[in-house]
Each structure stands twice: as structure tokens, then as C-alpha cells.
VEXDREN-2710 file (C-alpha; in Angstrom, 1 decimal):
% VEXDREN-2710
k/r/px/py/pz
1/UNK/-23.7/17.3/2.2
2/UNK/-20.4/17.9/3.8
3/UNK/-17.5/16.0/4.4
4/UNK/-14.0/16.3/6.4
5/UNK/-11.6/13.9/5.7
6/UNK/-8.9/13.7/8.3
7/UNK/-5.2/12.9/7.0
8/UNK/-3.9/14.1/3.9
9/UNK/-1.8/11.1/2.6
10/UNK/-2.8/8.9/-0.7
11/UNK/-6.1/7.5/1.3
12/UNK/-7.4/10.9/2.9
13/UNK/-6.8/12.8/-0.9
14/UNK/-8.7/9.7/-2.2
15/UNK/-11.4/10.2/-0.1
16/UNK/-11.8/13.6/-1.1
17/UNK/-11.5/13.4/-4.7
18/UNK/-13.9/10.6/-4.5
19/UNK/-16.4/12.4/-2.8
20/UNK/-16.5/15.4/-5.0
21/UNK/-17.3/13.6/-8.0
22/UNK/-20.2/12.9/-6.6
23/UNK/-21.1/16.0/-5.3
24/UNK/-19.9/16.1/-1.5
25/UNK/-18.8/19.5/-0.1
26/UNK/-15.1/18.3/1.4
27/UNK/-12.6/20.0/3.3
28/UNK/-9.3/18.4/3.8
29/UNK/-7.1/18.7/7.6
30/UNK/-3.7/17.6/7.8
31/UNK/-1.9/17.8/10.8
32/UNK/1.7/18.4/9.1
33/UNK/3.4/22.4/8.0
34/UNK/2.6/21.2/4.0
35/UNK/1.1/18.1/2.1
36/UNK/3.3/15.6/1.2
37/UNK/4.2/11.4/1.2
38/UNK/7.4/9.8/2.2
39/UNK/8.9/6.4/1.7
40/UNK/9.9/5.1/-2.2
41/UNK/8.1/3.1/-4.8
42/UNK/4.0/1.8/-4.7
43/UNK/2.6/-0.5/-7.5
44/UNK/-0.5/0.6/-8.4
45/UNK/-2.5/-2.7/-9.3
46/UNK/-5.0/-2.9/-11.3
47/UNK/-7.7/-3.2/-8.6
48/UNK/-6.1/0.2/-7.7
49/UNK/-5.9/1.8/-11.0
50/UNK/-9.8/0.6/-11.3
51/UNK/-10.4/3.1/-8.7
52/UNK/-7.7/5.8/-10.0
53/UNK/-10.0/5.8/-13.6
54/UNK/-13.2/6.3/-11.6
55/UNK/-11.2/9.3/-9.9
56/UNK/-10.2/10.4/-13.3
57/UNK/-6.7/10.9/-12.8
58/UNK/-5.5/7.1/-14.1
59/UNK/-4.2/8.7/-17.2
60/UNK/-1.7/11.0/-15.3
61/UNK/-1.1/8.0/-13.3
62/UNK/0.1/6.3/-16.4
63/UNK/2.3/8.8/-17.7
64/UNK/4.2/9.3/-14.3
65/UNK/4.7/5.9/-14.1
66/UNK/6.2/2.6/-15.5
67/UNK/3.6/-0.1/-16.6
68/UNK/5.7/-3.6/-16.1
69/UNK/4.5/-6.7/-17.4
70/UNK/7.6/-9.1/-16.6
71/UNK/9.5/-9.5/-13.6
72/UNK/8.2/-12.2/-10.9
73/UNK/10.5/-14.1/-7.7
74/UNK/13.5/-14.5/-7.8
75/UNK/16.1/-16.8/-5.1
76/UNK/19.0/-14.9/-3.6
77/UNK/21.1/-16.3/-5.7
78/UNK/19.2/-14.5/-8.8
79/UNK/17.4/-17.7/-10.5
80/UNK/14.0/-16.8/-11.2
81/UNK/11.6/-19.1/-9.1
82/UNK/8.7/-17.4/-11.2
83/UNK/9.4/-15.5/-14.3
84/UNK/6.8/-13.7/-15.7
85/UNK/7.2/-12.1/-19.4
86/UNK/6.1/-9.6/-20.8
87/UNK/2.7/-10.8/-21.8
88/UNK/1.6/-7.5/-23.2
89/UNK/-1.2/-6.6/-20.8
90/UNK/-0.8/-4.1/-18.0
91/UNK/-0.3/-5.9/-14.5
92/UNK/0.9/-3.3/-11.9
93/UNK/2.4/0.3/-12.7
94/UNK/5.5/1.4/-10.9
95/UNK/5.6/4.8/-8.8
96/UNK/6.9/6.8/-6.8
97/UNK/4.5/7.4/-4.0
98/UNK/5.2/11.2/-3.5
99/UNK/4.1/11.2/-7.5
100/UNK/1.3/9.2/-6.6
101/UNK/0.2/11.5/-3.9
102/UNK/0.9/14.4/-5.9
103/UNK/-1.6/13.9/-8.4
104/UNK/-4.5/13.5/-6.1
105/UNK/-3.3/16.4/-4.5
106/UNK/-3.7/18.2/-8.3
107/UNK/-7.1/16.9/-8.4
108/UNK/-8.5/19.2/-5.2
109/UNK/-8.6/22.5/-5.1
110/UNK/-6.5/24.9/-2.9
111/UNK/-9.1/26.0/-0.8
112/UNK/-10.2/23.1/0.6
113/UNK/-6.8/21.7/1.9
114/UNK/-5.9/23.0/5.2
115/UNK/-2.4/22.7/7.0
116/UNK/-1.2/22.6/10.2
117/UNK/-4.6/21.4/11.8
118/UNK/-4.8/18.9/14.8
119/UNK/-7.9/16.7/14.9
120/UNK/-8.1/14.8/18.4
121/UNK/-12.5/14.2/18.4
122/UNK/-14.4/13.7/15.6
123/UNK/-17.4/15.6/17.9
124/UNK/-15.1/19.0/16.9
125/UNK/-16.2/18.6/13.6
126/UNK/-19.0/19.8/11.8
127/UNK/-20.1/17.8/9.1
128/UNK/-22.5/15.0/8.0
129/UNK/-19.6/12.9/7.4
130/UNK/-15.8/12.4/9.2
131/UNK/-13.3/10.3/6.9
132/UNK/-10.6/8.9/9.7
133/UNK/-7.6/8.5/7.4
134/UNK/-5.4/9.6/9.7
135/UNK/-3.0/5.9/9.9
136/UNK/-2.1/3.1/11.5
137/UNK/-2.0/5.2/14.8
138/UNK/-5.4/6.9/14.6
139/UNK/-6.2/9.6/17.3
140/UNK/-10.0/8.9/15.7
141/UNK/-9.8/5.5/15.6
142/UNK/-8.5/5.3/19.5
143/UNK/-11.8/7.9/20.5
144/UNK/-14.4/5.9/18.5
145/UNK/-12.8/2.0/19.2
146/UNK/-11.5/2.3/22.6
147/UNK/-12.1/-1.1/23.5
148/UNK/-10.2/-2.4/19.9
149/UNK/-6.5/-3.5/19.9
150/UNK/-4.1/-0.7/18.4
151/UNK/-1.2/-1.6/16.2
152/UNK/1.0/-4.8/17.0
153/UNK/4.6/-5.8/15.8
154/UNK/4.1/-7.7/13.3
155/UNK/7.9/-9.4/12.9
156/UNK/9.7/-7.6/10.7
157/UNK/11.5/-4.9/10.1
158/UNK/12.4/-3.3/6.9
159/UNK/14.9/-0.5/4.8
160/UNK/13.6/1.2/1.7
161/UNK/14.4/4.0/-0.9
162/UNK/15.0/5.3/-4.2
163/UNK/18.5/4.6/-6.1
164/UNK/19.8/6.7/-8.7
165/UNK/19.6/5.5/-12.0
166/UNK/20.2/4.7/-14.9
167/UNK/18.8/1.1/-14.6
168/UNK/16.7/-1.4/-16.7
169/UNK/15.2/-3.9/-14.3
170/UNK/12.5/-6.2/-14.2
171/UNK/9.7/-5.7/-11.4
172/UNK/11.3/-8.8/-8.9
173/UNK/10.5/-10.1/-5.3
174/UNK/13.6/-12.2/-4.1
175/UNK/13.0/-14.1/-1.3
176/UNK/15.5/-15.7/1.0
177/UNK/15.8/-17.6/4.8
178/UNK/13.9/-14.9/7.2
179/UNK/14.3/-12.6/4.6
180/UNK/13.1/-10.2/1.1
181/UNK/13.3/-7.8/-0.9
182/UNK/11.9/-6.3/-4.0
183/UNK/12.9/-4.0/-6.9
184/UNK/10.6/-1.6/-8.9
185/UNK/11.7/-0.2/-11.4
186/UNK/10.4/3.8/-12.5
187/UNK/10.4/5.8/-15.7
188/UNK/13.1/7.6/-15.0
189/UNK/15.8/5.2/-14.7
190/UNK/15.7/5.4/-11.1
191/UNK/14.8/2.1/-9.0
192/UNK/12.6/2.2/-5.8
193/UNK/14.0/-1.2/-3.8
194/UNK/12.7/-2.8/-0.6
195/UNK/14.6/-5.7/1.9
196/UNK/13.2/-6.7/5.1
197/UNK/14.3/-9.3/7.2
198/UNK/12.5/-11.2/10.8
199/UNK/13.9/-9.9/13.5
200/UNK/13.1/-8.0/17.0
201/UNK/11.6/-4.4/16.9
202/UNK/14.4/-1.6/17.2
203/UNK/17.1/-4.2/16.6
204/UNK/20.6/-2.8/15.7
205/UNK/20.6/-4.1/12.3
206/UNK/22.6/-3.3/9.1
207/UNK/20.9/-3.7/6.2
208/UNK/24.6/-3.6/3.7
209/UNK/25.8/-6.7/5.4
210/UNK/22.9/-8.1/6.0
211/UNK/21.9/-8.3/2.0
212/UNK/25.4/-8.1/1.1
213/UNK/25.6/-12.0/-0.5
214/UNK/22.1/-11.7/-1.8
215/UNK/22.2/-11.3/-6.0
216/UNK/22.7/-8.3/-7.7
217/UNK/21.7/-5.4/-7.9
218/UNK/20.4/-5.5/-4.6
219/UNK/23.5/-4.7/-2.4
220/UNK/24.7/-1.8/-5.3
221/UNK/21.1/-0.7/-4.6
222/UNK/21.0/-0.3/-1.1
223/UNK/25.0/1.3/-0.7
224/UNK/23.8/3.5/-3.6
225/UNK/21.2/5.0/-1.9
226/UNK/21.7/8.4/0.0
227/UNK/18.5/8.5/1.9
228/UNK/17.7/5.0/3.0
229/UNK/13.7/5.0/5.2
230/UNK/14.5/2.5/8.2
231/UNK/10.9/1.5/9.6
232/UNK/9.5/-1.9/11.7
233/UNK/6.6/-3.1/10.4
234/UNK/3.1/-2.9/12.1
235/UNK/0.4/-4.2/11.1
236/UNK/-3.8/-3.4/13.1
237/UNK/-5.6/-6.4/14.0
238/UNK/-9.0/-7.0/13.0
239/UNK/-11.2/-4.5/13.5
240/UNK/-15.3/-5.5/14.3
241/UNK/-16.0/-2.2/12.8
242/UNK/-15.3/0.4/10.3
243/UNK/-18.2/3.4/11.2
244/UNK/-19.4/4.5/14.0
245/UNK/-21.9/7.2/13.6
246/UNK/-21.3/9.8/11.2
247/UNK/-17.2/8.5/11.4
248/UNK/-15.7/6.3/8.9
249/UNK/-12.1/4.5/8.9
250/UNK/-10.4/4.6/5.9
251/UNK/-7.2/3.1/4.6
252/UNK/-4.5/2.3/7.6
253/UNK/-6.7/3.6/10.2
254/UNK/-9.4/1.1/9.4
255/UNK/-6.7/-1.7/8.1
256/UNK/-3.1/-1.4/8.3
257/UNK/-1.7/-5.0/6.9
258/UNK/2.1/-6.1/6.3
259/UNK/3.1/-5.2/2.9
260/UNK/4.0/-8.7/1.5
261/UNK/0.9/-8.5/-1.4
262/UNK/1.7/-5.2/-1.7
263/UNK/-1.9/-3.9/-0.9
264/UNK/-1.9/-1.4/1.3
265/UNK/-2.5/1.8/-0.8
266/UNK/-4.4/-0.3/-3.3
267/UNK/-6.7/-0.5/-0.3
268/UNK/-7.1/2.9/0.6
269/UNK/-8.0/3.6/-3.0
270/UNK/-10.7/0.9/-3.3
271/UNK/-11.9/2.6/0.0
272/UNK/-12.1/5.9/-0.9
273/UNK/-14.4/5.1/-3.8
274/UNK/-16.2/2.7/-2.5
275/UNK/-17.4/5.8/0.3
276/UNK/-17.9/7.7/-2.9
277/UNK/-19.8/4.9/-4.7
278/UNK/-22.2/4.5/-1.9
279/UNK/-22.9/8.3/-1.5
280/UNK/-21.9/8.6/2.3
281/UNK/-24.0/4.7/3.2
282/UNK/-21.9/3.9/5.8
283/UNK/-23.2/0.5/7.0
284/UNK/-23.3/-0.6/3.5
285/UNK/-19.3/0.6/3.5
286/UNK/-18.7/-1.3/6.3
287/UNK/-20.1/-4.3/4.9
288/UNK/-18.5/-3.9/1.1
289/UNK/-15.3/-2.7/3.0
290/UNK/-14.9/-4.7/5.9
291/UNK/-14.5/-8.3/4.3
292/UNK/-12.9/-7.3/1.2
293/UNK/-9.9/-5.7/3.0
294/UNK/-9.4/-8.1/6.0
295/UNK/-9.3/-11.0/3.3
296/UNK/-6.3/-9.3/1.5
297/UNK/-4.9/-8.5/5.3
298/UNK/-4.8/-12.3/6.1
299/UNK/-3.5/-13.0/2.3
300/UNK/-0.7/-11.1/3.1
301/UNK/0.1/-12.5/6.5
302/UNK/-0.4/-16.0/4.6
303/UNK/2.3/-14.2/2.0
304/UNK/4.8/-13.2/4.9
305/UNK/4.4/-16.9/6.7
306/UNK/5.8/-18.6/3.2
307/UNK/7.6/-15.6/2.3
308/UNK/10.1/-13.6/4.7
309/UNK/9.2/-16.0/7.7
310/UNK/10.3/-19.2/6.1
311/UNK/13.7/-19.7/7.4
312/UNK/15.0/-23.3/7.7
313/UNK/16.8/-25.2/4.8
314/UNK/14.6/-27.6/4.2
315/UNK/11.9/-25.4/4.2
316/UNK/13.5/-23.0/1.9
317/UNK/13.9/-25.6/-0.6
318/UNK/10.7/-27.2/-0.3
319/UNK/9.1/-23.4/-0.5
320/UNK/11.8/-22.7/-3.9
321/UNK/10.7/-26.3/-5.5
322/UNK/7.3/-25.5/-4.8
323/UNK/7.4/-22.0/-6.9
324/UNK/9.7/-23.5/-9.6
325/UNK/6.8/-26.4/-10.2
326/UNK/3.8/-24.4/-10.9
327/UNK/3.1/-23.4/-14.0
328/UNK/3.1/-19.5/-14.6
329/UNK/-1.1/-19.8/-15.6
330/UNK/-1.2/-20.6/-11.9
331/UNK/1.5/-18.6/-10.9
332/UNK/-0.4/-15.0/-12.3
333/UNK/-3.7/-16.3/-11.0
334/UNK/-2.2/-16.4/-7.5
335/UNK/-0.3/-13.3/-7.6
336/UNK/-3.3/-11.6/-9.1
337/UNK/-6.2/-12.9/-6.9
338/UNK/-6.6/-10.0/-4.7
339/UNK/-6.5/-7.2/-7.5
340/UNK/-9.9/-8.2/-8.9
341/UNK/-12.0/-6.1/-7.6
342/UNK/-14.8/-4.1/-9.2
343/UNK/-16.0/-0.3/-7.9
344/UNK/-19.5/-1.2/-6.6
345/UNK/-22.6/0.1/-8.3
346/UNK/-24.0/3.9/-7.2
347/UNK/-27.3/3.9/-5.9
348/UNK/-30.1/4.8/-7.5
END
């Protein structure tokens, strides 16, 4: 059986490493001159590094990056809301996502990874089965949905990148009026950093002012920074589908979600071996898929609406009194709902 997976990024390598452990012929197209990932830091959670073991790379996973057990929110004035310590079990590992990337990329062979290759029809393809992981803005998606809503503004817009270290940080969120930001911390020294605030798309905004009064490290962060990623956030409402014949959407194609759990490549992994686990099945990865990632979609939108969107006094101190109050049992349980998630069983 063969497969083309269309998109090289961490979802489209996913699929393809997931589908030759169990057997599938795959070729790989990428649009872009040479593989590669931008942006800054991904935690891989353990729903994520679940499906990283099943790919057999988790143990390089692990060595390129930092397992963190403490950290949690923080206010902008830098008291901990929800401090987690270190409780000696490994809760998310911090990454760069170009390493990320990289080692699924180490996991293919050369040979089946093709540059420089444009995609517009899945019915130019020959194979039993198309992987659509080509984004949020999915040529595929657009040819076999036409009728389905494409990506909407979802609020917010956000700055990210990688300061220079050294630094010993905890993992944090810090979350302030109408906006938040977040600090993970890699092996290296260095620190990938997020900070996002409400406001209209393609606003004129300055993210050094606008955090400048927020605790530190997060303005040293930010000026620190030579190569700062500017991006609004979209986010692809809910899709009725996920296959259509021999075509299957996979990672931001199928279910691009605002970032506030954190979720998004953890997705795209799960995806990728659920395919795998259910040997090319695609209604049955519609069904597994479908309800699993639009429940984490609406948990973060839930996240963002008493996160980043919470902007009044009173309902920033309510919100703060509200996280300070619950014990950290509950605390972990909420912040780790969505990451327990098993690979599903291969057929027989």
C-alpha cells in the first residue's frame, strides 16, 4: 500500500514515520527549497511523547530536550497563582521545534522526501492513500471541503522566540488583563518565551512596551531576542469531516486550535499514529480523530476565554483568587486532562 503525505512539517513527518512502521510505502512532498520548522519552543506532553515512543524516536526526543516537572501560572507581578514542584515524574519536555522536526526528519529516509513540489489536487496523486498535512491554509482541504469555513481570526495576536542563555527557569504561564505569556525553558541554557495579547489583526503593536511592567524575565527576554516571530493567531472551525475518499486531514489542516493548552503539535502526533494504528481505516480515523481533537480545540478556546481574554479588574481578581484557591491535586488534574490519551489498538 502506498501513501503520500502532503507537508513536511512535525505532522506530515509524523504521518510518514507512522505509516512505515507498519509497513506503508510513503513518499513525502513539500512545497518549500529544503525541510525545515520555524517559530521557538513546543512542549511535548505526555499524550505526545505516547505517540513519539510508538514512533520510536522518544528517546532522542528526551535527550534533545528538557523534561520539567515544576513551573505552573504565574500573575504579572511574578506570584505564583499555581506552583507546581518538582514532583519527580515527567509532565511535558521542553523543545525546540526545529529539533523536534529534525528528528522525524532522521527517522525517514532520503529518498522518499521530495522538495520543491506543489500539490494543488489530491486526484494528481497516485496512491491508495493522501495525508493532507499541508496547514491551517490547506490547498487539499479547500478542494475536498469547499463548502467548510477556512481559517478565522481568532483574537489575538502573539510574538515569540528563542533568547540566549544562560538561564534556569521554571516552565511558567503568566497571565495578565487581555494578556500572556509563557517561558520554556531548554537544555541548553537558552529559553523559548511566548506573549500574546487581544487585540485587532495586523495591529501596530510593540510587544517591549507592551510587556515592559510585566515581571521578570519576561521584558529581558523579549529585548534579548534577535529574531522575534510576529504572527496573529488563527484558529479553523469545526470541521464535519476529516476524509473524504482516499484523502485524510491531518494536524492544522484537519484542526488548527489557539495555542492556549498548548496542543497543537501534540495533535498532530496523536494523529499521525492514530492513521498508522488503524492501517489506513479512514472512517474509523475520522471517528477516533474527530472528537478527540475538537474537544481539546474547544478546551483551549475555554483556556483563552479565562486566560488572555479576561480583561476587567474585577474579573482578573476573581480569575487570580480562583487559581490561588484550588488545591494543586486539582490544579495538575486540570492542566493535565487533555494529555491522557492512549494510541488505539491495531487491528487484527
Amino acid at each position: 500500500m502506498k501513501a503520500i503525505v502532503v507537508g513536511g512539517g512535525i505532522g506530515g513527518l509524523a504521518a510518514a514515520v507512522s505509516l512505515r512502521r507498519v509497513g506503508w510505502e510513503v513518499v513525502v512532498h513539500e512545497r518549500a527549497a529544503a525541510f525545515g520548522e520555524i517559530g521557538a519552543g513546543v512542549g511535548v506532553m505526555p499524550n505526545a511523547l505516547r505517540a513519539l515512543k510508538w514512533m520510536g524516536v522518544a528517546d532522542e526526543v528526551r535527550r534533545l530536550g528538557t523534561p520539567r516537572v515544576s513551573g505552573g501560572v504565574r500573575a504579572v507581578d511574578g506570584r505564583w497563582l499555581v506552583h507546581l514542584p518538582d514532583v519527580g515524574q515527567e509532565k511535558v519536555i521542553a523543545m525546540h521545534r526545529a529539533d523536534l522536526h529534525g528528528v522525524l526528519l532522521r527517522a525517514l529516509p532520503s529518498e522518499i522526501l521530495r522538495t520543491d513540489t506543489e500539490v494543488t489536487s489530491a486526484d494528481d496523486l497516485d496512491a491508495d492513500l493522501v495525508v493532507a498535512a499541508d496547514g491551517i491554509n490547506s490547498r487539499l482541504r479547500a478542494e475536498l471541503l469547499p463548502d467548510a469555513p477556512g481559517p478565522v481570526y481568532a483574537g489575538a495576536t502573539a510574538w515569540r522566540g528563542v533568547a540566549p542563555g544562560p538561564c534556569d527557569l521554571p516552565l511558567s504561564q503568566t497571565l495578565g488583563p487581555g494578556g500572556e505569556a509563557g517561558v520554556l525553558p531548554l537544555g541548553d541554557g537558552r529559553v523559548c518565551w511566548y506573549v500574546a495579547v487581544v487585540a485587532p489583526a495586523q495591529a501596530d503593536l510593540d510587544p517591549v512596551s507592551l510587556f515592559a511592567d510585566w515581571h521578570d524575565p519576561l521584558p529581558h527576554l523579549i529585548v534579548s531576542t534577535a529574531d522575534v516571530i510576529r504572527h496573529d493567531i488563527y484558529e479553523l472551525p469545526l470541521l464535519p469531516t476529516f476524509v473524504k475518499g482516499r484523502v485524510a486531514l491531518l494536524g492544522d489542516a484537519a484542526h488548527a486550535m489557539t495555542p492556549y493548552l498548548g496542543q497543537g503539535a501534540c495533535m498532530a502526533l496523536e494523529d499521525a499514529v492514530t492513521l498508522a494504528s488503524v492501517d489506513g481505516d479512514l472512517a474509523r480515523y475520522d471517528a477516533l480523530r474527530r472528537p478527540r481533537s475538537q474537544s481539546v480545540w474547544k478546551g483551549s478556546r475555554m483556556a483563552g476565554r479565562f486566560g488572555i481574554e479576561v480583561r476587567s479588574p474585577i474579573a482578573l481578581a476573581l480569575r487570580n483568587f480562583a487559581f490561588r484557591v484550588v488545591p494543586s491535586s486539582l490544579a495538575v488534574r486540570g492542566m493535565t486532562r487533555f494529555s491522557t490519551w492512549e494510541i488505539p489498538a491495531m487491528p487484527r
